[in-house]
Structures are given as structure tokens and as C-alpha cells.
NUTILO-270093 format. One record per residue (C-alpha): residue number from 1; residue in one letter; chain; x, y, z. Coordinates in nm, 2 decimals. Example, Ala and Ser with C-alpha at 12.3 -4.5 7.8 and 13.67 -1.06 7.14 Angstrom:
BEGIN
[site 1; 'A'; 'A'; [1.23; -0.45; 0.78]]
[site 2; 'S'; 'A'; [1.37; -0.11; 0.71]]
***
This chain:
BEGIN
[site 1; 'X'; 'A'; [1.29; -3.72; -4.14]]
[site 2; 'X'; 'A'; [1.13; -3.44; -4.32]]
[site 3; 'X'; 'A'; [1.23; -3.05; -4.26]]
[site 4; 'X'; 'A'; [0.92; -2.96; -4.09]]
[site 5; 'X'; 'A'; [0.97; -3.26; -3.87]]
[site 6; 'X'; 'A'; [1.30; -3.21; -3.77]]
[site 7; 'X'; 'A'; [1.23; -2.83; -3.65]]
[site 8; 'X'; 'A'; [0.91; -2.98; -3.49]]
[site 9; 'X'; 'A'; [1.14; -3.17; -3.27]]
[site 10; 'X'; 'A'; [1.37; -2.95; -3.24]]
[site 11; 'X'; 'A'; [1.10; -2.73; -3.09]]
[site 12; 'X'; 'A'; [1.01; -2.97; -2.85]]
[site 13; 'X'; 'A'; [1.34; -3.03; -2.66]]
[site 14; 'X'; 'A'; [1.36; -2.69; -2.60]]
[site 15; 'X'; 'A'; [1.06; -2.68; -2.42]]
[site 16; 'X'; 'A'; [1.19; -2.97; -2.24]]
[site 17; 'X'; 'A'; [1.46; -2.80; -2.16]]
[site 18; 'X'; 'A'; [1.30; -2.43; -2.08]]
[site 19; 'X'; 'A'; [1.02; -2.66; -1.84]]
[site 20; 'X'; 'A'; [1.35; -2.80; -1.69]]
[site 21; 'X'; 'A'; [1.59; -2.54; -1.65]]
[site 22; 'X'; 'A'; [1.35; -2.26; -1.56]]
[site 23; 'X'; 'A'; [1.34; -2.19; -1.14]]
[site 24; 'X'; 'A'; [1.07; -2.33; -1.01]]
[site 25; 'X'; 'A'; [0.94; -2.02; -0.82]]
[site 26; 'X'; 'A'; [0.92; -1.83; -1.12]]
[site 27; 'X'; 'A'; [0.72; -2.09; -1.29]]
[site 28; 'X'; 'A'; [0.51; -2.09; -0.93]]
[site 29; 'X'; 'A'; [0.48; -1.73; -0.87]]
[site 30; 'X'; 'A'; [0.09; -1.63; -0.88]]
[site 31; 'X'; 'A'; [0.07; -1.39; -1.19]]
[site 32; 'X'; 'A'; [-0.08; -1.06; -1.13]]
[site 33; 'X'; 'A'; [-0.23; -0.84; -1.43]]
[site 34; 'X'; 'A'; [-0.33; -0.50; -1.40]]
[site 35; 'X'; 'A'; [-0.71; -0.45; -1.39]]
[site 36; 'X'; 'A'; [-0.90; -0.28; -1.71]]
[site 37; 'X'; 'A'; [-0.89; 0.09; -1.65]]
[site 38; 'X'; 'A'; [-1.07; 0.33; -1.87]]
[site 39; 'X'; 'A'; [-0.84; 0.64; -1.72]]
[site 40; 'X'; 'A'; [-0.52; 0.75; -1.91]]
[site 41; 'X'; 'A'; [-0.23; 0.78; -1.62]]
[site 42; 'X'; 'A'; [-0.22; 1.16; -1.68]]
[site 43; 'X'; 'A'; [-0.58; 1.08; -1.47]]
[site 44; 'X'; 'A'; [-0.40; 0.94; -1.19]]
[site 45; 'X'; 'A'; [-0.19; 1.19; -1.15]]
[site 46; 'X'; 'A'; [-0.42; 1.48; -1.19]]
[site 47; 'X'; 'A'; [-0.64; 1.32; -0.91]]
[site 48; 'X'; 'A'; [-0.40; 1.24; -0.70]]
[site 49; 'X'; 'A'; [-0.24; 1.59; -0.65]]
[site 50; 'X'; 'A'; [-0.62; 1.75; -0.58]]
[site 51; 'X'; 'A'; [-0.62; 1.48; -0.32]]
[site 52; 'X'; 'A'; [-0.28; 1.58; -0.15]]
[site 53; 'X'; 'A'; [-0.40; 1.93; -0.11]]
[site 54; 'X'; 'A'; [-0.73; 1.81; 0.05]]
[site 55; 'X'; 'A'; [-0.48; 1.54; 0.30]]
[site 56; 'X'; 'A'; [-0.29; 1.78; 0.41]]
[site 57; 'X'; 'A'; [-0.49; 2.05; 0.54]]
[site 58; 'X'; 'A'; [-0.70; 1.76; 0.67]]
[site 59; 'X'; 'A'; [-0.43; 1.53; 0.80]]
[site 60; 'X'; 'A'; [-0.19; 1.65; 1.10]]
[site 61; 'X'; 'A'; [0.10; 1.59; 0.86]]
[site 62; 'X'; 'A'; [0.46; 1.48; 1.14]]
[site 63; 'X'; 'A'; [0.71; 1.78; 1.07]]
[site 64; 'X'; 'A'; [0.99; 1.58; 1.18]]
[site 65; 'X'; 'A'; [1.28; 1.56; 0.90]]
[site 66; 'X'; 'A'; [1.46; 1.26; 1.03]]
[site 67; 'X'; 'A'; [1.13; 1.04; 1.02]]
[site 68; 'X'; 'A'; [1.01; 1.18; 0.70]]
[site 69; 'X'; 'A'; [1.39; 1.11; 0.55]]
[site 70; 'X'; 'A'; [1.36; 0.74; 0.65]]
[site 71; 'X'; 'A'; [1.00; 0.68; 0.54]]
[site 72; 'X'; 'A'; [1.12; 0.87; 0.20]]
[site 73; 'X'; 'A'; [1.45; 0.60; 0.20]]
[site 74; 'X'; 'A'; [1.24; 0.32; 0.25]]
[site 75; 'X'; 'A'; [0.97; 0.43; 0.01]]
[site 76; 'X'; 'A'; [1.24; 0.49; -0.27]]
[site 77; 'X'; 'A'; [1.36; 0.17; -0.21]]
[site 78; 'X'; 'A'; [1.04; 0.00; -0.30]]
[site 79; 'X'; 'A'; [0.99; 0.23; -0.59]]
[site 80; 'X'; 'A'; [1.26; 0.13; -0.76]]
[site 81; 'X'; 'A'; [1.21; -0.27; -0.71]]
[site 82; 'X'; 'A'; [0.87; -0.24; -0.87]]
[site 83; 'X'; 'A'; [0.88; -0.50; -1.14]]
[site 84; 'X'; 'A'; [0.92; -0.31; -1.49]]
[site 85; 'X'; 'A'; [0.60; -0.43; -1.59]]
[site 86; 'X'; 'A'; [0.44; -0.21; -1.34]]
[site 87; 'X'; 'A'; [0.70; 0.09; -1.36]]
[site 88; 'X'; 'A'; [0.54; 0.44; -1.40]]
[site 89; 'X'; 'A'; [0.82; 0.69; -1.41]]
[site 90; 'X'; 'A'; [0.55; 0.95; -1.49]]
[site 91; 'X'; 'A'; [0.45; 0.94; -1.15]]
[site 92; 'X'; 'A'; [0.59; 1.19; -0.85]]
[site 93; 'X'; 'A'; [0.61; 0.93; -0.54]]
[site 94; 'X'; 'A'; [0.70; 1.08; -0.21]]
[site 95; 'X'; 'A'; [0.65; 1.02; 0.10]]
[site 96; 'X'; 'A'; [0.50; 1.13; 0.46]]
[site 97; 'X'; 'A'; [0.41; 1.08; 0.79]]
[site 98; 'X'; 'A'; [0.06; 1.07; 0.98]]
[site 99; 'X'; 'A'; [0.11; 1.24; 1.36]]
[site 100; 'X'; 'A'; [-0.14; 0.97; 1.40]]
[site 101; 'X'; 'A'; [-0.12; 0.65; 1.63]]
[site 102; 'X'; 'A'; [-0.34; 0.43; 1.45]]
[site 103; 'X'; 'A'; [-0.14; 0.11; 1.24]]
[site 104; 'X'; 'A'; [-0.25; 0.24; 0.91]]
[site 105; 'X'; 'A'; [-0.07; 0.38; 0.57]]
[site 106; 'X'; 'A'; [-0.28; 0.50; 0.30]]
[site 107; 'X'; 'A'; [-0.19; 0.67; -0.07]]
[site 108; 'X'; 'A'; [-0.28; 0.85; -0.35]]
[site 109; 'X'; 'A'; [-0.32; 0.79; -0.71]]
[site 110; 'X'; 'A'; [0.04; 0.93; -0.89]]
[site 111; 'X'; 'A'; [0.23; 0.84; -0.58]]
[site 112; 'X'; 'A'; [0.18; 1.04; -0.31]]
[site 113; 'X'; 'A'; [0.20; 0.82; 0.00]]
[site 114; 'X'; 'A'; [0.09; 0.88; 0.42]]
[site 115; 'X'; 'A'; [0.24; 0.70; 0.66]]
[site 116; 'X'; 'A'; [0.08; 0.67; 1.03]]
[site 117; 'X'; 'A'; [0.32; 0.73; 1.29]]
[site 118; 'X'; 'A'; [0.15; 0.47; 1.48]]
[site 119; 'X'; 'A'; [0.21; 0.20; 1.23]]
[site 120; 'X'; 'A'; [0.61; 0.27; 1.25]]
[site 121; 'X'; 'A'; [0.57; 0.25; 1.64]]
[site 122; 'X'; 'A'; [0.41; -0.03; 1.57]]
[site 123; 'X'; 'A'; [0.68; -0.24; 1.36]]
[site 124; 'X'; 'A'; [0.91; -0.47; 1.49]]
[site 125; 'X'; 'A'; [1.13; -0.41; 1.24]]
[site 126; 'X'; 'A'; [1.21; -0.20; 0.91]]
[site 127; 'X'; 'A'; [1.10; -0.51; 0.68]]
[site 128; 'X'; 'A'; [0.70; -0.47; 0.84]]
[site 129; 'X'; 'A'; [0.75; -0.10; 0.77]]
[site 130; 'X'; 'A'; [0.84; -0.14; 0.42]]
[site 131; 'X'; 'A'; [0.60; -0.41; 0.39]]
[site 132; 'X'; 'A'; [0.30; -0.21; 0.45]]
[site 133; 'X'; 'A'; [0.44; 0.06; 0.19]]
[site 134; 'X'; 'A'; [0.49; -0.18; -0.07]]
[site 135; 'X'; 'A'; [0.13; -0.28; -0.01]]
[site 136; 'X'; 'A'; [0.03; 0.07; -0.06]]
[site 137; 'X'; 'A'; [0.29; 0.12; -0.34]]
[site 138; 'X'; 'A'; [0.11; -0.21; -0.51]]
[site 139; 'X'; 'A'; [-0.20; -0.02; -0.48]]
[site 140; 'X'; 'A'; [-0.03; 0.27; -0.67]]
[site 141; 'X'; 'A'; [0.14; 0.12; -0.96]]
[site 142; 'X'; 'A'; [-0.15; -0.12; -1.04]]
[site 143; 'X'; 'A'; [-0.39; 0.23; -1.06]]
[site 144; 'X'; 'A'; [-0.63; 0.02; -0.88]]
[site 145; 'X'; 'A'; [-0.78; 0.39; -0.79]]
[site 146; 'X'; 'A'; [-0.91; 0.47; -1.10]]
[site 147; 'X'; 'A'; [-0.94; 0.08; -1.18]]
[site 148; 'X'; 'A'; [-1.21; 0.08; -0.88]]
[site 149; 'X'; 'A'; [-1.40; 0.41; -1.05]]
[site 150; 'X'; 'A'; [-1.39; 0.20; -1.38]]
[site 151; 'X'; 'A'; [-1.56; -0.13; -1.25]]
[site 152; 'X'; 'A'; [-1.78; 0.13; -1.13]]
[site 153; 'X'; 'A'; [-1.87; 0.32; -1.41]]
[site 154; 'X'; 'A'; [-1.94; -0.01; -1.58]]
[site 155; 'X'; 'A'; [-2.19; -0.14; -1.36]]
[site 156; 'X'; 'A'; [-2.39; 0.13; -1.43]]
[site 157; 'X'; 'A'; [-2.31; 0.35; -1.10]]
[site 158; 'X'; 'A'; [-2.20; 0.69; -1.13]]
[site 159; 'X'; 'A'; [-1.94; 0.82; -0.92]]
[site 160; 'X'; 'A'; [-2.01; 1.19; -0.74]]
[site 161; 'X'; 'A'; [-1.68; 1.30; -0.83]]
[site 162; 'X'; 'A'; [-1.35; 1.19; -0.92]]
[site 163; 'X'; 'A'; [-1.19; 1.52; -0.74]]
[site 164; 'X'; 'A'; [-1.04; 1.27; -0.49]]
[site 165; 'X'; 'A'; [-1.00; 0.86; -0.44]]
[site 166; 'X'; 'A'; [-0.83; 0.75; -0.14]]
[site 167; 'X'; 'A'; [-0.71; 0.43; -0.20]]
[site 168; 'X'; 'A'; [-0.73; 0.11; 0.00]]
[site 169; 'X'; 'A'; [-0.50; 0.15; 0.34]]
[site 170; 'X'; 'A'; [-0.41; -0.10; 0.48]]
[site 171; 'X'; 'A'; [-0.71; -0.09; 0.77]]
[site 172; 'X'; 'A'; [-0.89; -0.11; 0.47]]
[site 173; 'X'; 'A'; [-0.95; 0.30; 0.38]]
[site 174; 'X'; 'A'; [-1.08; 0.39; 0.71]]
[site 175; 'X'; 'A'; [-0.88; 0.72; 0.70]]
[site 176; 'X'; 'A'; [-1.09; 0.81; 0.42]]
[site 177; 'X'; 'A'; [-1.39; 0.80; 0.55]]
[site 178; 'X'; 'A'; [-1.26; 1.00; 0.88]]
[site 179; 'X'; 'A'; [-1.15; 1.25; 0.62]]
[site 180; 'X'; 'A'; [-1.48; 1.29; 0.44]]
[site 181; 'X'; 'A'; [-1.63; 1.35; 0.80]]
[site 182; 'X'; 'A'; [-1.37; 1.58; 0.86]]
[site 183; 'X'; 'A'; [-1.50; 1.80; 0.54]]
[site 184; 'X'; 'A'; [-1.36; 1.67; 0.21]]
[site 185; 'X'; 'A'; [-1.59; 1.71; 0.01]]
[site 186; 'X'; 'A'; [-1.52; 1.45; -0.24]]
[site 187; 'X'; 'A'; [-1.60; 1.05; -0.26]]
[site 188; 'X'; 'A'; [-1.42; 0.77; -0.15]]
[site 189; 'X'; 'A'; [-1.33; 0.51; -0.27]]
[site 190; 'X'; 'A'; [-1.27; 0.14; -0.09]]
[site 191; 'X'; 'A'; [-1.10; -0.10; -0.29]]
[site 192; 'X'; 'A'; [-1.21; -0.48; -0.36]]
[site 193; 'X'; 'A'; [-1.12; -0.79; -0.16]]
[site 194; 'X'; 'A'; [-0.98; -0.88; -0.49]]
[site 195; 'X'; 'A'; [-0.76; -0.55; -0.53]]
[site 196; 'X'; 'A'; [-0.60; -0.60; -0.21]]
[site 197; 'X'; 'A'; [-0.54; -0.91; -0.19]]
[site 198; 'X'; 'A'; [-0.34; -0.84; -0.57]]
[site 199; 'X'; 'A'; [-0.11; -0.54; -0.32]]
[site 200; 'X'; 'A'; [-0.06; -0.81; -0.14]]
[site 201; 'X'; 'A'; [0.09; -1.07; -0.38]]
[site 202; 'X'; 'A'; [0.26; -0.80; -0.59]]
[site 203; 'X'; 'A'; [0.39; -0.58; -0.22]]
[site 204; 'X'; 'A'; [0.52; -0.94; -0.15]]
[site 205; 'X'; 'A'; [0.75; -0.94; -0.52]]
[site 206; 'X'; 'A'; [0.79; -0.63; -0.43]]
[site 207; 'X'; 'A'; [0.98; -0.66; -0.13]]
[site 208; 'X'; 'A'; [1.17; -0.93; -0.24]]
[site 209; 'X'; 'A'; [1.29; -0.76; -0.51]]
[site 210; 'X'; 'A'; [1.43; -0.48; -0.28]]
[site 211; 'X'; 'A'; [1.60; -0.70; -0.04]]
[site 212; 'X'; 'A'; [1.33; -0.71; 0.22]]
[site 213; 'X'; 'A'; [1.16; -1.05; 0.38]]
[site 214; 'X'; 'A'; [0.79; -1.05; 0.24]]
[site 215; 'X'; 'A'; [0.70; -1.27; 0.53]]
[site 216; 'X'; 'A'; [0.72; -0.94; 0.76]]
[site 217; 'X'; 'A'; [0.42; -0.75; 0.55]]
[site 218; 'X'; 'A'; [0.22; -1.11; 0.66]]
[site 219; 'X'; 'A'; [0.34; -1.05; 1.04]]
[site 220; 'X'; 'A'; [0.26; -0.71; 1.03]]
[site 221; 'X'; 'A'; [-0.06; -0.86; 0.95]]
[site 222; 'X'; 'A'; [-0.06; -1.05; 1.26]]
[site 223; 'X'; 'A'; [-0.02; -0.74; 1.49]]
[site 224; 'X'; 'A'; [-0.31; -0.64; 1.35]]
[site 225; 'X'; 'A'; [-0.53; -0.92; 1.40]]
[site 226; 'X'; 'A'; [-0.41; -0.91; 1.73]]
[site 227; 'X'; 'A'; [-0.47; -0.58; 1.85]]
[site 228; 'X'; 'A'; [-0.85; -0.67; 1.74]]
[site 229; 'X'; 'A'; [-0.85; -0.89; 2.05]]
[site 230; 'X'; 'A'; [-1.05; -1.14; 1.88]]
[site 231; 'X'; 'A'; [-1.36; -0.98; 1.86]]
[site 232; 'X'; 'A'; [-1.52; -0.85; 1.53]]
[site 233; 'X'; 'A'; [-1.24; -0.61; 1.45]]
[site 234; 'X'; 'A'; [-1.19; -0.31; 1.29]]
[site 235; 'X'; 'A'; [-1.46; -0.16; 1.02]]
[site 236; 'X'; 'A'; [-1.27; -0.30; 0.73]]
[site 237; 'X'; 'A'; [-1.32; -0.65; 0.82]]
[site 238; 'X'; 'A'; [-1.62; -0.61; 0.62]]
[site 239; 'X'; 'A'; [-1.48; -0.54; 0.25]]
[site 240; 'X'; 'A'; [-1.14; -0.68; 0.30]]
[site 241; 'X'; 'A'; [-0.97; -1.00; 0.35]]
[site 242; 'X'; 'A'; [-0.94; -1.15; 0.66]]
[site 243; 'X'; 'A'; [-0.58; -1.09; 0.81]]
[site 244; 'X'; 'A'; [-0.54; -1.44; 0.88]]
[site 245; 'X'; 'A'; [-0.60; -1.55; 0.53]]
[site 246; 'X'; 'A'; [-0.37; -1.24; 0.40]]
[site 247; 'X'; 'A'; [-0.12; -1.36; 0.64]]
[site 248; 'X'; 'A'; [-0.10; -1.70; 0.48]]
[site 249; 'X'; 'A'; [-0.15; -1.66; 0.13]]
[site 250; 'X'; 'A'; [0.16; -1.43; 0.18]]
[site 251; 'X'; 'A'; [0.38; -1.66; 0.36]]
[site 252; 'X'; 'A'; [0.26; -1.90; 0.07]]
[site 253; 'X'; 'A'; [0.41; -1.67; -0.21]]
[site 254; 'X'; 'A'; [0.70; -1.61; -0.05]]
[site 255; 'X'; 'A'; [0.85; -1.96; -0.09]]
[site 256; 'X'; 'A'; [0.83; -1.87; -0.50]]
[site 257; 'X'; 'A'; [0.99; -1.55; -0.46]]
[site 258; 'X'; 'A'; [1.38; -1.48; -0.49]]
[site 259; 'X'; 'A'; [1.41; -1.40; -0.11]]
[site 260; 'X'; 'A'; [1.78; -1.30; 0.01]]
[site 261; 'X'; 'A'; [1.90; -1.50; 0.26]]
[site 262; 'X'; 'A'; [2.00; -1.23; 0.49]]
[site 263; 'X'; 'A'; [1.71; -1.02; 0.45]]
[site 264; 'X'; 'A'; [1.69; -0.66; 0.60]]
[site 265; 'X'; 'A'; [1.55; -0.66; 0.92]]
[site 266; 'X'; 'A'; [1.62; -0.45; 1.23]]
[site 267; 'X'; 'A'; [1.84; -0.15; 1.09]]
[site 268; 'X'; 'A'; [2.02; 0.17; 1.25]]
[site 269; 'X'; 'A'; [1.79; 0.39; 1.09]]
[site 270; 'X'; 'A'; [1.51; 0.19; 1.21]]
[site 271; 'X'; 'A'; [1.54; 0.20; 1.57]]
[site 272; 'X'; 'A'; [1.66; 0.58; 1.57]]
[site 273; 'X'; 'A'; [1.30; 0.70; 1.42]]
[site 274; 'X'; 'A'; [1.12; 0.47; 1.65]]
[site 275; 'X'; 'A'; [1.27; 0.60; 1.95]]
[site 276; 'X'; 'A'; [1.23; 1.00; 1.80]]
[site 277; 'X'; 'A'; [0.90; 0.88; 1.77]]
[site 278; 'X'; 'A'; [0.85; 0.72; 2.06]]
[site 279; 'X'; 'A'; [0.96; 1.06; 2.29]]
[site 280; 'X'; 'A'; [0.74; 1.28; 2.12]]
[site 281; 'X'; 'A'; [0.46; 1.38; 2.29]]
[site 282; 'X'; 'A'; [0.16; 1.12; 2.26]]
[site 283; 'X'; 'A'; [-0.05; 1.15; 1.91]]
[site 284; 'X'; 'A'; [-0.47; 1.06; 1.90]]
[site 285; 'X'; 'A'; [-0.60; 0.80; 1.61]]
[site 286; 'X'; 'A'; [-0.74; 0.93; 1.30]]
[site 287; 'X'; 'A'; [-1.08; 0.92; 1.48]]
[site 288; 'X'; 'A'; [-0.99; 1.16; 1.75]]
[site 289; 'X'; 'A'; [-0.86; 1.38; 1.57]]
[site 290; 'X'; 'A'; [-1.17; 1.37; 1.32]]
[site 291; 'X'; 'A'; [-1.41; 1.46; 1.65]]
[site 292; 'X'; 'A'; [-1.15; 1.70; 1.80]]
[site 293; 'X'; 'A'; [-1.20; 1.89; 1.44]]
[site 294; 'X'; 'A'; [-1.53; 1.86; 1.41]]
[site 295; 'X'; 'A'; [-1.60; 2.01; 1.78]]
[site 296; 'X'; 'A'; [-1.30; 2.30; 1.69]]
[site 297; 'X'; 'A'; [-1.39; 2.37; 1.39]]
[site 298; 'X'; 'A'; [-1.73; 2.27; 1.26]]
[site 299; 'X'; 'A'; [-1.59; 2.09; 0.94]]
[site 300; 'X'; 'A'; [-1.46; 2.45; 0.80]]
[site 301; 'X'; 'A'; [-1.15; 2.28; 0.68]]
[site 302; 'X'; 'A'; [-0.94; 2.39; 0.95]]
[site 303; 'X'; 'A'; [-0.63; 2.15; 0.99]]
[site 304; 'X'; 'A'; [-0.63; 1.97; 1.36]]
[site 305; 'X'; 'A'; [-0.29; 2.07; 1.31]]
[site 306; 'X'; 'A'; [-0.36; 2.46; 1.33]]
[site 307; 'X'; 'A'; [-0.19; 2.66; 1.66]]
[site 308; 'X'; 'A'; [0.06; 2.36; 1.69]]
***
């Protein structure tokens, strides 16, 4: 047997082997790439903080310390499970609550992220909580923000501005368009059935990675469907993928993923910001708020926060 032969051979078991040795689910999992983007990071970030000034006089922002520590926990937590693949240590993520009772999260380009109160009233446990955010931290990492404004660009429409993109929530961006009624002056930006349903996949890794059971991001989408009551739904049933389908493409993903057995579920921390939340004084949805601001203050920017 010549040289070449025997190294051709040689070769070959070990791709035997590797095929044979290598986990299954890594060999399963559904490969995510990060969409062409035209926009240098430095982009994301600069957009996202104009936005974060534009949320927050917008947004009635929960000055509560304990829940804002525990959605800041959580969210750390995810950040630091991101595959390194996706890592952007350039970017400043933190973390905040909505004093808003709809189930919705939303966030920013460079890592600012808005957590509704209603959504954490919502959850049956920490693991939906921190599935939602790793959605929304998906959204982040994979700059599918400025990704959106490049598919855009390319098919020949040009954006208003860039001054601010709210990104895909997970009731498909429908705090961004209360915000622009509220008087943002800016364009947003709704992402793809195809972007969110890569959050989804990647939020999924994501939350394995950090310890979490990505099946409760799927029942999380189960509360949702349910609170549609079977009728046509919310707005973002149009551009988004159907929560059924989300919930099973995400229970399919998770049997490739590296799932701990004894996944965190109900914790201590958990249950004491649910029941904070839970005494404070009831909260309006997004869309209240967005009329109640628009009769106050005739969209001069005035927060729906203002005089308490």
C-alpha cells in the first residue's frame, strides 16, 4: 500500500470514528448563522442607546430595585451562556422592567433590554421568564436589528431613519408601534418570521447552556396562545410565527440540546418578585397607557410616568 493510500485510510477511520463518537444532539442541533448585516456593531450600539433615551421617557419604567435586581440576575445569566460564536463583549446589556401588564419583553440593539411586568406575573416559573429574555437576548446578539434595515436597504427600500429599531418582542413588536403613536419620532422596525423563529432556536441553546429548561420558553408560548382565546389573536399573528408551531419546533430542539436534568425551575427569588409584583397597585397594557398619554399629553413626549 502506497503512502498516499495509507493516510487516505487513515483519514477515513477517523471520520468513522468522529461520525461515531460525536453526541448525537450536537450533530442534530439545527445550525443557526447570523444574517448578512452591512452595519459595523459600533452601529448597533450607537442606535441602541438613542433608542433607550426615547424608551424611557416613553415607557413607565418599574422603579422597584428588588425586581429590577432579579430581571438583571436572570438576564446576566443568559448573557454569559450565549454561545461564543455569538458573544459581543462590546455590548452594554442591562436590564429593566415595564410597569406594564401586558406578556411582552422587547430590546434594543447593544443590549439594552425591557421587561413587562405583566409577562413576570405571567410566568409559572423563573425558566419561562428567562426564556422569553433569551429570546430577546437571541434577537440581540444575532444584530437581527440592523440585519432587518439591511435586507431592507437591499431590496431597494429606504428606511426614514435609523435613529431608533425596536426589535422583534415577543408579541411580535407591538410595543413599538404603541411607542411611535406615543410620539417617537423614529421608525420601527418588525422582524421576519424567519428572524424569530432563529431567537427561538438559538434562545432555546441558550437556555440550556445556562441551566434553564428550553421547553418553558415553548410553554410560555402556550399561555400566550391561550390568552388569545382562540380567536384571531393578537396583531402580531400576522408577521410572526404561529405560537403553536413556535411551541413545537422548540420542544423539537430541545431533545438535541445538553438539557440538565434538574433544570431551574421555581426559585426563591422567583416567587418573592412575583408576589412584590403582585401587591403593587394594578398597572394598564402598553395600549392604555399609549391613549392615557395621548389624551394627557398630546404626544409632547411627556412620560405616562410623570406626577407618579
Amino acid at each position: 500500500m502506497t503512502k498516499r493510500n495509507v493516510q487516505r485510510a487513515i483519514a477515513s477511520a477517523l471520520l468513522v470514528w468522529t461520525v461515531g463518537v460525536l453526541p448525537i444532539a450536537v450533530v442534530a442541533q439545527t445550525r443557526i448563522v447570523a444574517p448578512k448585516n452591512k452595519y459595523s456593531v459600533q452601529d448597533d450600539i450607537k442606535l441602541g442607546n438613542q433608542a433607550v433615551a426615547q424608551v424611557e421617557r416613553q415607557l413607565p419604567i418599574l422603579n422597584d430595585s428588588i425586581a429590577t435586581r432579579y430581571v438583571e440576575s436572570v438576564g446576566q445569566k443568559l448573557v454569559a451562556a450565549v454561545p461564543a460564536e455569538f458573544q459581543h463583549p462590546e455590548f452594554n446589556y442591562r436590564f429593566k422592567v415595564v410597569n406594564a401588564s401586558d406578556i411582552n419583553a422587547f430590546a434594543l440593539p447593544g443590549g439594552a433590554m425591557y421587561v413587562n411586568r405583566g409577562m413576570i406575573q405571567a410566568a409559572h416559573n423563573e425558566g419561562e421568564v428567562a426564556g422569553v429574555m433569551a429570546h430577546e437576548l437571541s434577537h440581540v446578539v444575532l444584530r437581527h436589528a440592523t440585519a432587518q434595515a439591511t435586507k431592507q436597504a437591499s431590496a431597494g427600500n429606504q428606511l426614514r431613519t435609523l435613529g431608533m429599531i425596536l426589535g422583534g418582542a415577543v408579541l411580535g413588536g407591538q410595543s413599538g408601534a404603541e411607542l411611535g403613536a406615543m410620539g417617537a419620532q423614529s421608525f420601527m422596525l418588525k422582524y421576519s418570521r424567519e428572524y424569530e423563529s432563529q431567537a427561538d432556536l438559538l434562545g432555546a441553546r441558550i437556555m440550556a447552556n445556562a441551566g434553564y429548561d428550553p421547553k418553558d420558553l415553548a410553554n410560555m408560548f402556550r399561555t400566550i396562545e391561550q390568552q388569545s382565546g382562540g380567536s384571531r389573536g393578537p396583531q402580531w399573528l400576522s408577521d410572526h410565527p404561529d405560537p403553536g408551531n413556535r411551541y413545537q419546533a422548540i420542544d423539537r430542539e430541545a431533545q438535541f440540546l445538553p438539557v440538565s436534568s434538574n433544570p431551574i425551575k421555581m426559585t426563591r427569588e422567583f416567587e418573592r418578585v412575583q408576589s412584590r409584583l403582585a401587591g403593587m397597585p394594578r398597572t394598564r397594557t402598553t395600549s392604555q397607557l399609549q391613549q392615557e398619554a395621548q389624551r394627557n399629553s398630546g404626544y409632547n413626549n411627556q412620560s405616562p410616568t410623570a406626577g407618579g
